[in-house]
C-alpha positions in Angstrom: 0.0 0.0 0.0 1.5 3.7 -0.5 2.5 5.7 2.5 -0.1 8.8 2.6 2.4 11.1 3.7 0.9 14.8 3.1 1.5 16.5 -0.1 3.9 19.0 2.1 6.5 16.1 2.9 6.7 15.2 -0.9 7.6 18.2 -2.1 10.7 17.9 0.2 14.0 16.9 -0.9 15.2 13.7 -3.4 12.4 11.3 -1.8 9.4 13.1 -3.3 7.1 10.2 -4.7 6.2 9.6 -8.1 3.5 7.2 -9.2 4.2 5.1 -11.8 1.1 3.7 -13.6 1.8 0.1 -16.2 4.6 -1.9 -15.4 5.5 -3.3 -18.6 9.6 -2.6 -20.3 9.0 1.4 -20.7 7.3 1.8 -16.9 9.4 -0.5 -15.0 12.6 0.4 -16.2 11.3 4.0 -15.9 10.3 3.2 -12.5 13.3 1.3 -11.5 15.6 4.6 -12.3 13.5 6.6 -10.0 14.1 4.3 -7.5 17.6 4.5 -8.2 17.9 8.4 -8.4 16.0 7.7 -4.4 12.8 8.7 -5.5 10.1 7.0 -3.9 7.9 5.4 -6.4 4.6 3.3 -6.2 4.1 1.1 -8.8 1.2 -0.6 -10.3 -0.2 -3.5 -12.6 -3.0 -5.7 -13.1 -0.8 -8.3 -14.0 0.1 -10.0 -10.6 2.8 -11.7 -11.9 4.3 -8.3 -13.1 4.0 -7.4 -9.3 5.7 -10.0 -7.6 8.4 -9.4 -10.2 9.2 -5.8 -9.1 8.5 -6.9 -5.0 11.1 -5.5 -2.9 12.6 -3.1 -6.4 9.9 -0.5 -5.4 9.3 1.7 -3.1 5.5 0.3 -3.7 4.6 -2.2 -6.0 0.4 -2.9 -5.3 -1.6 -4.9 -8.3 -4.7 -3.2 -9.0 -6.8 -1.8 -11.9 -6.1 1.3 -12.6 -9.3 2.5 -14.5 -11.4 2.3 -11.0 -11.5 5.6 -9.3 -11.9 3.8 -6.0 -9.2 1.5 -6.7 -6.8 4.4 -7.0 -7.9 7.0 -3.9 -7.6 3.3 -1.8 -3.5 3.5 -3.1 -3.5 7.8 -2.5 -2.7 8.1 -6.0 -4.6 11.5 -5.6 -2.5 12.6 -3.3 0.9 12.3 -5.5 1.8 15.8 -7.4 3.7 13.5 -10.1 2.2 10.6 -12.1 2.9 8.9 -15.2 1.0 6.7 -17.0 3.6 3.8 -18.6 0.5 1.8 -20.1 1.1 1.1 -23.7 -0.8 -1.8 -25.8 -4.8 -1.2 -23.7 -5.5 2.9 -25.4 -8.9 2.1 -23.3 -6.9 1.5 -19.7 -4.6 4.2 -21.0 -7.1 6.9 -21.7 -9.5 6.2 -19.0 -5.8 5.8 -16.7 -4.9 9.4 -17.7 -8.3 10.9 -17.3 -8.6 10.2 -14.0 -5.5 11.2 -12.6 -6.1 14.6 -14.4 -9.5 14.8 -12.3 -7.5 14.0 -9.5 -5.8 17.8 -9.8 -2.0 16.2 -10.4 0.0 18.6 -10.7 2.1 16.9 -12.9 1.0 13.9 -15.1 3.2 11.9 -17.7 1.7 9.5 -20.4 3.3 7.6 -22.9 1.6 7.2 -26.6 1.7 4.7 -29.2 1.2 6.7 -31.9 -0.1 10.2 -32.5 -3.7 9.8 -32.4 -3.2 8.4 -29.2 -1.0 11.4 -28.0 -3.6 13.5 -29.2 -6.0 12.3 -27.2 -3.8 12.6 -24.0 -3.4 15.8 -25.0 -6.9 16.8 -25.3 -7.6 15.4 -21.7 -5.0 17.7 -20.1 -2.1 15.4 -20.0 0.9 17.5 -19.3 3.6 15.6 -21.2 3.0 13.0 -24.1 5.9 10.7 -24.7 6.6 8.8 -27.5 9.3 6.2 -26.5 9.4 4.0 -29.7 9.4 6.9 -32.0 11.4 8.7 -29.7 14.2 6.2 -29.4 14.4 5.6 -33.3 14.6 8.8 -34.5 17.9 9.9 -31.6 19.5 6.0 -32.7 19.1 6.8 -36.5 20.9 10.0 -36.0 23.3 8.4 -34.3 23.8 5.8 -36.8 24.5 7.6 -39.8 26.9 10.2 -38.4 30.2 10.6 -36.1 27.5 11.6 -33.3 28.1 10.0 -29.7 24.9 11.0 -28.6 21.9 13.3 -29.4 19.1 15.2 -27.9 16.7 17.0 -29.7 14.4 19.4 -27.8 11.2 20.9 -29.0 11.3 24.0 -31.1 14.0 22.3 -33.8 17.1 22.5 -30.8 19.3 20.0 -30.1 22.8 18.9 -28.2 24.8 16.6 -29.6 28.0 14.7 -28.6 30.5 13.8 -31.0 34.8 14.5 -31.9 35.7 18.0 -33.0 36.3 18.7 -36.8 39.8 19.0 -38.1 39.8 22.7 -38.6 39.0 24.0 -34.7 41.5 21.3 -33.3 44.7 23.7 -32.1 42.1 26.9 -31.4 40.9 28.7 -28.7 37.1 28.9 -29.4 37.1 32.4 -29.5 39.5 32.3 -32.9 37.6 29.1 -34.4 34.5 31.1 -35.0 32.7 28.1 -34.8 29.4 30.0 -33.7 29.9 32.0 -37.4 30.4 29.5 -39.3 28.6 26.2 -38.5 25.6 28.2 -36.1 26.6 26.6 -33.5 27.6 27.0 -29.6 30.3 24.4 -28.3 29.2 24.3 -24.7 31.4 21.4 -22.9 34.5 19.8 -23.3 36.0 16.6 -22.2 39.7 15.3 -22.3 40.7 11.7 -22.2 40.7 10.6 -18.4 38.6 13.3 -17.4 35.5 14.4 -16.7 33.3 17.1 -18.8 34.2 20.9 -18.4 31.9 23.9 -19.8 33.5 25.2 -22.8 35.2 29.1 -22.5 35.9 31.6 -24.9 39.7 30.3 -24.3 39.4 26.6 -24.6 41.5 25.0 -26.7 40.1 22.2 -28.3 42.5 19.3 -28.8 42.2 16.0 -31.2 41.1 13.4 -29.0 38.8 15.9 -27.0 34.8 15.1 -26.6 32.4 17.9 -27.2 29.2 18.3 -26.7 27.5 21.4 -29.3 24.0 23.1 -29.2 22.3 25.0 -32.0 19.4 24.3 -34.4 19.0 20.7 -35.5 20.1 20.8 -38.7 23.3 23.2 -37.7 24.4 20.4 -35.1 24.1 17.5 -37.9 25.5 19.3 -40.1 29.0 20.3 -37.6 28.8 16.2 -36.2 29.2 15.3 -39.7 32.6 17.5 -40.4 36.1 15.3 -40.7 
């Protein structure tokens, strides 16, 4: 059963308490990092073998059906200020999932969609943040695939920070005099040496060849610079 501390005591510190709504690979490995990052999570599933599974990995792990009002004020799950709802292949137990906990007054509610209709729906019923975890996943892996990128993240309004080896032509430069910003559009804004961990970037930096960087700028600006020799 969750702990029905007040709302005051989760707002305090690294144990606030998230609810994490569909066990299945997206919620429980989701749910799992909470618990690593000592967030207190309570978890839940219909399936009760799901449950047993995750026994002693959670904060909370209770089997119940989470499209039941009573089901969930029972757990307190309208007393968290966080929820997410992890459930993927029922759009019913989903929908109905979400819905509630946005009548609840959550502050905070996370859903993941299957495809966009689905996320438009979430939307519509005043889910706070629609993921898209298989759509999500491809499009950062095919980016990394076909360039020198190390790693990618693109935010919303066509943004994104990328990871990868400088380009020939800044290697032996203080930023300030590779004019990288000028040229490519972008900002390096970190640095890494071999052995050591990352650094942010300065007008004075001198990039070197086996340096890792990590860049920001528009999208296409950062693919574009990742794909330099």
């Amino acid at each position: 059963m969750a702990r029905k501390t007040s709302p005051k005591k989760r707002r305090t510190g690294p144990q606030s308490s998230v609810v994490v709504i569909g066990l299945g690979r997206f919620g429980r490995a989701l749910a799992l990092e909470l618990v690593d990052e000592e967030t207190e999570v309570l978890g839940i599933d219909e399936n009760a073998e799901v449950v047993q599974a995750l026994s002693g990995s959670l904060t909370h792990v209770v089997r119940a059906d989470s499209t039941k009002e009573d089901a969930l004020r029972q757990l307190g799950v309208h007393e968290f200020e966080r929820a997410v709802v992890a459930i993927g292949t029922d759009l019913e137990a989903s929908i109905l999932t979400a819905s509630l906990l946005i009548s609840f007054g959550i502050e905070n509610v996370w859903a993941k969609a299957t495809s966009e209709a689905h996320g438009r729906i979430l939307t519509q019923l005043g889910v706070h943040h629609v993921v898209y975890p298989e759509h999500d996943m491809g499009q950062r892996v095919a980016h990394l695939v076909r360039g020198r990128m190390l790693d990618y993240i693109e935010f919303e309004d066509d943004f994104a920070m990328v990871k990868t080896t400088p380009p020939a032509d800044i290697i032996g430069l203080p930023l300030a005099n590779s004019a990288v910003r000028s040229r490519y559009g972008i900002t390096v804004v970190a640095i890494k040496r071999p052995g050591e961990g990352f650094t942010y970037a300065t007008p004075e930096t001198i990039v070197e060849a086996n340096d890792t960087i990590i860049v920001a700028g528009h999208t296409r600006a950062t693919e574009r610079f990742s794909e330099l020799q």
